[in-house]
N, CA, C and O atoms as a GROMACS GRO file, in nm:
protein
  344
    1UNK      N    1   0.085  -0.118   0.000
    1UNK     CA    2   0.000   0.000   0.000
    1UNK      C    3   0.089   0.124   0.000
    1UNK      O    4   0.186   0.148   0.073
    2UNK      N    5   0.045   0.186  -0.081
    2UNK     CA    6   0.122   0.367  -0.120
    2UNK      C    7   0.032   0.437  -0.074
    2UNK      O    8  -0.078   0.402  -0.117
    3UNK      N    9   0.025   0.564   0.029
    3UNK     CA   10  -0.037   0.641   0.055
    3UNK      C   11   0.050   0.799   0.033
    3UNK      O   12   0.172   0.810   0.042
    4UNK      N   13  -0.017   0.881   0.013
    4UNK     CA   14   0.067   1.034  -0.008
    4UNK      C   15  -0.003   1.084   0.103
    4UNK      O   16  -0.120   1.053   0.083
    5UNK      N   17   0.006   1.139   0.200
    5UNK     CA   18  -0.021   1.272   0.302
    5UNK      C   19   0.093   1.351   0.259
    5UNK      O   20   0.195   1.341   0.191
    6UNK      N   21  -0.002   1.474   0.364
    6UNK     CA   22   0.064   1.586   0.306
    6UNK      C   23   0.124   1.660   0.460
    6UNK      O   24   0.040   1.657   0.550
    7UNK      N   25   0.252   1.723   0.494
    7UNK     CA   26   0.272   1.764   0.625
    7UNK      C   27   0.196   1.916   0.674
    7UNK      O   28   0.205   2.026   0.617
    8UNK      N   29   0.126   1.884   0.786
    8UNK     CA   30   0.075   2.047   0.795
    8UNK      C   31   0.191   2.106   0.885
    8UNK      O   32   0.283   2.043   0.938
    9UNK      N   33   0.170   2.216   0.888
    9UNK     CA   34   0.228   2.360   0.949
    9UNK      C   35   0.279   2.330   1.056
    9UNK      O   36   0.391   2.371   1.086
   10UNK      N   37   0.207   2.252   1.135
   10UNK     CA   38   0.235   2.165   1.306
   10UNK      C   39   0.319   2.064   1.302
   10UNK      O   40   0.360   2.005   1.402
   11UNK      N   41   0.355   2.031   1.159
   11UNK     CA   42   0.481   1.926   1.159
   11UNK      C   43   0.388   1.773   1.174
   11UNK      O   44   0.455   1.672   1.197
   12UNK      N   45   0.281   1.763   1.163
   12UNK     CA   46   0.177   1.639   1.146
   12UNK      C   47   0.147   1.599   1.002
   12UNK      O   48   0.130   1.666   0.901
   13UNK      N   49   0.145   1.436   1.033
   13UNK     CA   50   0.049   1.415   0.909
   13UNK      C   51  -0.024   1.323   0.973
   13UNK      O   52  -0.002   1.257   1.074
   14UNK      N   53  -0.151   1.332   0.870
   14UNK     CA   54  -0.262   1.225   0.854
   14UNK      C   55  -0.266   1.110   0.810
   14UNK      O   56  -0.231   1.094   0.693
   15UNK      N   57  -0.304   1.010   0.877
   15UNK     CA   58  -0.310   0.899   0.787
   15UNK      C   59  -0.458   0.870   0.762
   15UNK      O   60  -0.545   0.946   0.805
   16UNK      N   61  -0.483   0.774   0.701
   16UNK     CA   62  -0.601   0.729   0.657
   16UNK      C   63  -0.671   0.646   0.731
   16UNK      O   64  -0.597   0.561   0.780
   17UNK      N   65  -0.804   0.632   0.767
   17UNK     CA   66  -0.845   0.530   0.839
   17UNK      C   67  -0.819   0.363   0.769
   17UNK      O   68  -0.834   0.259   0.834
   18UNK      N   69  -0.787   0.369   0.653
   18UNK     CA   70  -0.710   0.211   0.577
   18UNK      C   71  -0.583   0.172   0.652
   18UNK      O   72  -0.547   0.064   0.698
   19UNK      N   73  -0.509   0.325   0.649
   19UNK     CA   74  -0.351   0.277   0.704
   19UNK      C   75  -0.340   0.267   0.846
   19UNK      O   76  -0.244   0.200   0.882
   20UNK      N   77  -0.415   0.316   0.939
   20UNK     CA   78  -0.469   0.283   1.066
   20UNK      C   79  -0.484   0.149   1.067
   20UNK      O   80  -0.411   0.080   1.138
   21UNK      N   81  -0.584   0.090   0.985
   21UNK     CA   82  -0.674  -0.013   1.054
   21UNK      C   83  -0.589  -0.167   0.995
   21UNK      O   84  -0.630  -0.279   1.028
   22UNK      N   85  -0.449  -0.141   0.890
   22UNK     CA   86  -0.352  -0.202   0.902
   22UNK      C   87  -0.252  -0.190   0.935
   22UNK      O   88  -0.165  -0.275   0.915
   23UNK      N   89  -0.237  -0.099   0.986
   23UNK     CA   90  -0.165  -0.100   1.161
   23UNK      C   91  -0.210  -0.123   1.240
   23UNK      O   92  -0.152  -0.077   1.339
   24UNK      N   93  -0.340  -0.204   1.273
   24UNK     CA   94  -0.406  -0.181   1.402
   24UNK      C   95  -0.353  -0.110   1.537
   24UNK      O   96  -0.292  -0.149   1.636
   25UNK      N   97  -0.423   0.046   1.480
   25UNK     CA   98  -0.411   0.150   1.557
   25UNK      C   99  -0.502   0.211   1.586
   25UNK      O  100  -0.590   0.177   1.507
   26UNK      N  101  -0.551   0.306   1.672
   26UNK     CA  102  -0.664   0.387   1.686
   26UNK      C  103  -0.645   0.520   1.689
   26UNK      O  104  -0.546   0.547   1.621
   27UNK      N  105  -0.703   0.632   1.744
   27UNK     CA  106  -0.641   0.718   1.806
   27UNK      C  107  -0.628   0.726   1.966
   27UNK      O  108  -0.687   0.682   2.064
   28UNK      N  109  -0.536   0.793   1.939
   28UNK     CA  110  -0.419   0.814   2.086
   28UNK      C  111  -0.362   0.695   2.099
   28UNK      O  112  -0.320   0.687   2.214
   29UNK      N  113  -0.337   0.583   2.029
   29UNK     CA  114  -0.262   0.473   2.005
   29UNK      C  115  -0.102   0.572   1.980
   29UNK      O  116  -0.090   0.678   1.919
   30UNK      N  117   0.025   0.476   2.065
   30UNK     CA  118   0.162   0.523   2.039
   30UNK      C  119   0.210   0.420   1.867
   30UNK      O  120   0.149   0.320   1.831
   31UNK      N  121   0.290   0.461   1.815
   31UNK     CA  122   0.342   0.445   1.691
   31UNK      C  123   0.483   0.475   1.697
   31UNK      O  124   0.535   0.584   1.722
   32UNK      N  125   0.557   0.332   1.662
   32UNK     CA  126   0.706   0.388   1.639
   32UNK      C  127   0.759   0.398   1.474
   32UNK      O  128   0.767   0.312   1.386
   33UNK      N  129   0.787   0.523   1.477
   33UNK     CA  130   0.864   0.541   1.336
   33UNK      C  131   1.014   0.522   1.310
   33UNK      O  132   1.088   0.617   1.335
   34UNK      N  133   1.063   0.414   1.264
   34UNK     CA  134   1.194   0.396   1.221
   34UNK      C  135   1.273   0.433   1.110
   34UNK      O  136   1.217   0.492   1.018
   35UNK      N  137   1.394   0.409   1.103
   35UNK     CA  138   1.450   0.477   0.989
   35UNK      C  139   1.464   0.330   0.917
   35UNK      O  140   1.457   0.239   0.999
   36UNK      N  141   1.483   0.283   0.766
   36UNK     CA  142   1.526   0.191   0.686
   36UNK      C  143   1.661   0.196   0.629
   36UNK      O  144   1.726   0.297   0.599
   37UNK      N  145   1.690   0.088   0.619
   37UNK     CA  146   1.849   0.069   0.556
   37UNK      C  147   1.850   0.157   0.402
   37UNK      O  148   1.948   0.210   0.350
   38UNK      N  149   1.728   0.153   0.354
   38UNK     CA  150   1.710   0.219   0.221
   38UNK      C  151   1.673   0.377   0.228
   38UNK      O  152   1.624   0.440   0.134
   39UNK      N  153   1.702   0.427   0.343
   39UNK     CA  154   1.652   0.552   0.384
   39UNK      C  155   1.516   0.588   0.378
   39UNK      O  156   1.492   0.707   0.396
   40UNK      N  157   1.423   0.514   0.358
   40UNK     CA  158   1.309   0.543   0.452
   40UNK      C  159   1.234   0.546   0.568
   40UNK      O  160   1.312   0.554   0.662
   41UNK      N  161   1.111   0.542   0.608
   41UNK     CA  162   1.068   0.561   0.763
   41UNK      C  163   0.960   0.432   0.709
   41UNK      O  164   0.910   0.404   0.600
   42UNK      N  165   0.954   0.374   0.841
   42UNK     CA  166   0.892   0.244   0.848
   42UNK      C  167   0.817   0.311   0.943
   42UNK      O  168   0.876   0.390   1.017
   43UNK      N  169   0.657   0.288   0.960
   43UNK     CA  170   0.556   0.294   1.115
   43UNK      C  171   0.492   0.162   1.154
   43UNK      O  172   0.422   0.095   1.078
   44UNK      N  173   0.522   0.129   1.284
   44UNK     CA  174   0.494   0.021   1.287
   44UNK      C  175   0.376   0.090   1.460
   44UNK      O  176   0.344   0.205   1.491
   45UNK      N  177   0.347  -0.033   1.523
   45UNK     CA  178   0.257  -0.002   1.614
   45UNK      C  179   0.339  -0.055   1.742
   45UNK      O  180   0.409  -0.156   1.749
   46UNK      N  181   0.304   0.063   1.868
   46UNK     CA  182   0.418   0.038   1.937
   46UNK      C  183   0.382  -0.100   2.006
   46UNK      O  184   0.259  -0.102   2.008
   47UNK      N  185   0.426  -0.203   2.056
   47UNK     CA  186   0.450  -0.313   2.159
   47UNK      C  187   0.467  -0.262   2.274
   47UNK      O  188   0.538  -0.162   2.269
   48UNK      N  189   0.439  -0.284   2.354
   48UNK     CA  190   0.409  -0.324   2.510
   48UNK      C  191   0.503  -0.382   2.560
   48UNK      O  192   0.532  -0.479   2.490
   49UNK      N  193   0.578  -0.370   2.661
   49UNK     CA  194   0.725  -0.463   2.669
   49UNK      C  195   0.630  -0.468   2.843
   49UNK      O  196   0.548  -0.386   2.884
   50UNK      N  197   0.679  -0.593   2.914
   50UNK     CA  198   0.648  -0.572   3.054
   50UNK      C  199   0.684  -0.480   3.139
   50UNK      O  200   0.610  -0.424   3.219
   51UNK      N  201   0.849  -0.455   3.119
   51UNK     CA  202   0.908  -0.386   3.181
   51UNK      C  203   0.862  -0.254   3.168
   51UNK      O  204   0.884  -0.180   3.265
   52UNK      N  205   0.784  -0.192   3.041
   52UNK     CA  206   0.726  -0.054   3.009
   52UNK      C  207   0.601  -0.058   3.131
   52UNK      O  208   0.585   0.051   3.185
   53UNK      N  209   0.545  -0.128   3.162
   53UNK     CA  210   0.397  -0.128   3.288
   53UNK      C  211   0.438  -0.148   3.461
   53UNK      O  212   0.367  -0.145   3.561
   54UNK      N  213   0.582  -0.169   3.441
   54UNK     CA  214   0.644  -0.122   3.585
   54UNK      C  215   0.630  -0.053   3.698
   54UNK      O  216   0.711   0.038   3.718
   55UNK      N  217   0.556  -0.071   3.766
   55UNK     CA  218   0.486   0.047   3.888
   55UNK      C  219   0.343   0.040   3.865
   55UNK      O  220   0.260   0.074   3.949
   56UNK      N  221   0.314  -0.010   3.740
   56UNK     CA  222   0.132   0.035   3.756
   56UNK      C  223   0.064  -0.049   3.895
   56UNK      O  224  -0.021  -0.010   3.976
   57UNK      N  225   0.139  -0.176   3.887
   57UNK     CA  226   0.073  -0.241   4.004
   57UNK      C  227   0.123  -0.245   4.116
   57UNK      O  228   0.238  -0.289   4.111
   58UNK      N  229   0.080  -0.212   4.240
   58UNK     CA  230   0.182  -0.163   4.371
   58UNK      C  231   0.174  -0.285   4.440
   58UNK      O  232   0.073  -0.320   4.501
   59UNK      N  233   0.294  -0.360   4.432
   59UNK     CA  234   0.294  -0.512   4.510
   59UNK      C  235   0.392  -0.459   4.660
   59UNK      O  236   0.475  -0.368   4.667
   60UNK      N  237   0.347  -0.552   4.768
   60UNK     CA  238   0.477  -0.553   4.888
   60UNK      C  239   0.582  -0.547   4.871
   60UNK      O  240   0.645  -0.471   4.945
   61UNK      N  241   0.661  -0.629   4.758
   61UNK     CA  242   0.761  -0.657   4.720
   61UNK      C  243   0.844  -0.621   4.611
   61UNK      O  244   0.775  -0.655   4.515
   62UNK      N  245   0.922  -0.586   4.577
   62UNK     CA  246   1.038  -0.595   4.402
   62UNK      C  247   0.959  -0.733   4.350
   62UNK      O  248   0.944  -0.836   4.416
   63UNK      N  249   0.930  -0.716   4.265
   63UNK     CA  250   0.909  -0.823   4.122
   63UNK      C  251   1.004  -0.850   4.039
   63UNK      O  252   1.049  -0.741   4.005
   64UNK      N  253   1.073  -0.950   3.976
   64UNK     CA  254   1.217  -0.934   3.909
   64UNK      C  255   1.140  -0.975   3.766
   64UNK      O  256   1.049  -1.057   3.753
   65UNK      N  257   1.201  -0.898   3.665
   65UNK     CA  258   1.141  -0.927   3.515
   65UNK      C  259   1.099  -1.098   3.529
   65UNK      O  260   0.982  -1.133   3.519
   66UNK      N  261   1.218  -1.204   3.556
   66UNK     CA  262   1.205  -1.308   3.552
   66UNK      C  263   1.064  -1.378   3.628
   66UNK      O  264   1.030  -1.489   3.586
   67UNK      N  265   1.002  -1.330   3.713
   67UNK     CA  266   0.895  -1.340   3.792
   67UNK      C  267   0.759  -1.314   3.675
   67UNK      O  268   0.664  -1.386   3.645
   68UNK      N  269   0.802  -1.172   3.625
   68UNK     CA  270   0.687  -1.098   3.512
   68UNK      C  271   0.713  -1.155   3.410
   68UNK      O  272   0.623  -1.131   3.329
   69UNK      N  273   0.828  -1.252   3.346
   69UNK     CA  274   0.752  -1.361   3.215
   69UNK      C  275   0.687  -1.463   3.271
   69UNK      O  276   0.575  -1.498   3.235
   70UNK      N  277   0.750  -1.516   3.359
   70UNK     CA  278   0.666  -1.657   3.419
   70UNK      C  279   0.520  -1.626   3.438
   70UNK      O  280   0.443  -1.720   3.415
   71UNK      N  281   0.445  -1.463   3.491
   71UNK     CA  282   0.330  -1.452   3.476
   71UNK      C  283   0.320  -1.480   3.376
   71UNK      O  284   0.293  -1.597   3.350
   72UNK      N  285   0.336  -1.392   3.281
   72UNK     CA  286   0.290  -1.363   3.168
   72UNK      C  287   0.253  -1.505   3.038
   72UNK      O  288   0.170  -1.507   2.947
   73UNK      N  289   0.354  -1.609   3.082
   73UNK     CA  290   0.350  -1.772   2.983
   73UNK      C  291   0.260  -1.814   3.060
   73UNK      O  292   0.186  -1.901   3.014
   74UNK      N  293   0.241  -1.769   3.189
   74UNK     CA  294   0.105  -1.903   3.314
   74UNK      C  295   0.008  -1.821   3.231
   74UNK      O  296  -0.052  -1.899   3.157
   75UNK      N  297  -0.028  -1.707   3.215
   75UNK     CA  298  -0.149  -1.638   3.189
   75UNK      C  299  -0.178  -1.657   3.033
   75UNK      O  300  -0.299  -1.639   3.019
   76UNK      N  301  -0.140  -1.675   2.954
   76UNK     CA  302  -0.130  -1.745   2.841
   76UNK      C  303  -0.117  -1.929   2.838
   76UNK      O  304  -0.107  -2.002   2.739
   77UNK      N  305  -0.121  -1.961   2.967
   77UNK     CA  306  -0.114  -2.132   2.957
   77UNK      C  307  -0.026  -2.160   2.922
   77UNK      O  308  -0.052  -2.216   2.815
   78UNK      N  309   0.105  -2.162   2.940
   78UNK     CA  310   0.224  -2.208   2.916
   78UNK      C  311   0.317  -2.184   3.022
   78UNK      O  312   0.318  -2.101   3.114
   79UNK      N  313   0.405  -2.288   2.985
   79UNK     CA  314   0.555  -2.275   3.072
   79UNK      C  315   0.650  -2.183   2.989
   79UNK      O  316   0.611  -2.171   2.872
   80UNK      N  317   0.791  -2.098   3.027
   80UNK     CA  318   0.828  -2.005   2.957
   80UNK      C  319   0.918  -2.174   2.860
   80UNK      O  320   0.958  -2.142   2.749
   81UNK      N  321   0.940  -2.300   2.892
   81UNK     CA  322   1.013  -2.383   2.827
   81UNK      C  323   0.916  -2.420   2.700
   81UNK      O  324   0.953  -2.514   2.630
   82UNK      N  325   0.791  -2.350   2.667
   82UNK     CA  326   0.740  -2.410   2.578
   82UNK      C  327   0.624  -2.512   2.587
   82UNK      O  328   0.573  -2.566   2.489
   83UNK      N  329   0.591  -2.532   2.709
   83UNK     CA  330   0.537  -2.661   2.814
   83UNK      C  331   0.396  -2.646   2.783
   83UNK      O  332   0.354  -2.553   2.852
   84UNK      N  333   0.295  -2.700   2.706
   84UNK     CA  334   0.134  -2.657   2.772
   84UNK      C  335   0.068  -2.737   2.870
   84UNK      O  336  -0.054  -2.728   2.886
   85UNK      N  337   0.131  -2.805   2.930
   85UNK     CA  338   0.128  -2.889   3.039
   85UNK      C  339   0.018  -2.987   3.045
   85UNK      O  340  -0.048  -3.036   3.136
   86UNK      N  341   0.022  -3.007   2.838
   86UNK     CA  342  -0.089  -3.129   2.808
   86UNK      C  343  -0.006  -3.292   2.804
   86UNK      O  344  -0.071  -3.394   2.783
   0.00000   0.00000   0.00000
């Protein structure tokens, strides 16, 4: 897909609700723009890393990343070894 926008005055552009909705993006959705080996800009949709949601939840304790994948494979039904424990 080729799209042309045009930059306004504010240093923004528009995209289309097509190029949105294959990015699955919305608005106020974050978007990372990269640079390409061929010198262009790639937009992709930002990912969620665990470590980015750090503090939202106020536990007694330090949580160590290694703790927050093991949630994260139990909560998805898995072991982080790959395991579905069928």
């Amino acid at each position: 897909m080729t799209e042309t926008v045009k930059i306004s005055p504010e240093n923004q552009i528009t995209l289309s609700s097509d190029a949105l909705t294959r990015l699955g993006v919305k608005a106020g959705d974050q978007v990372e723009i990269r640079s390409n080996d061929e010198g262009g800009l790639e937009i992709r949709r930002k990912r969620t890393r665990f470590s980015d949601l750090r503090g939202m939840v106020k536990l007694d304790r330090p949580v160590s990343d290694e703790e927050l994948d093991s949630w994260a494979a139990e909560a998805r039904g898995r072991t982080l070894g790959g395991d579905t424990g069928e």
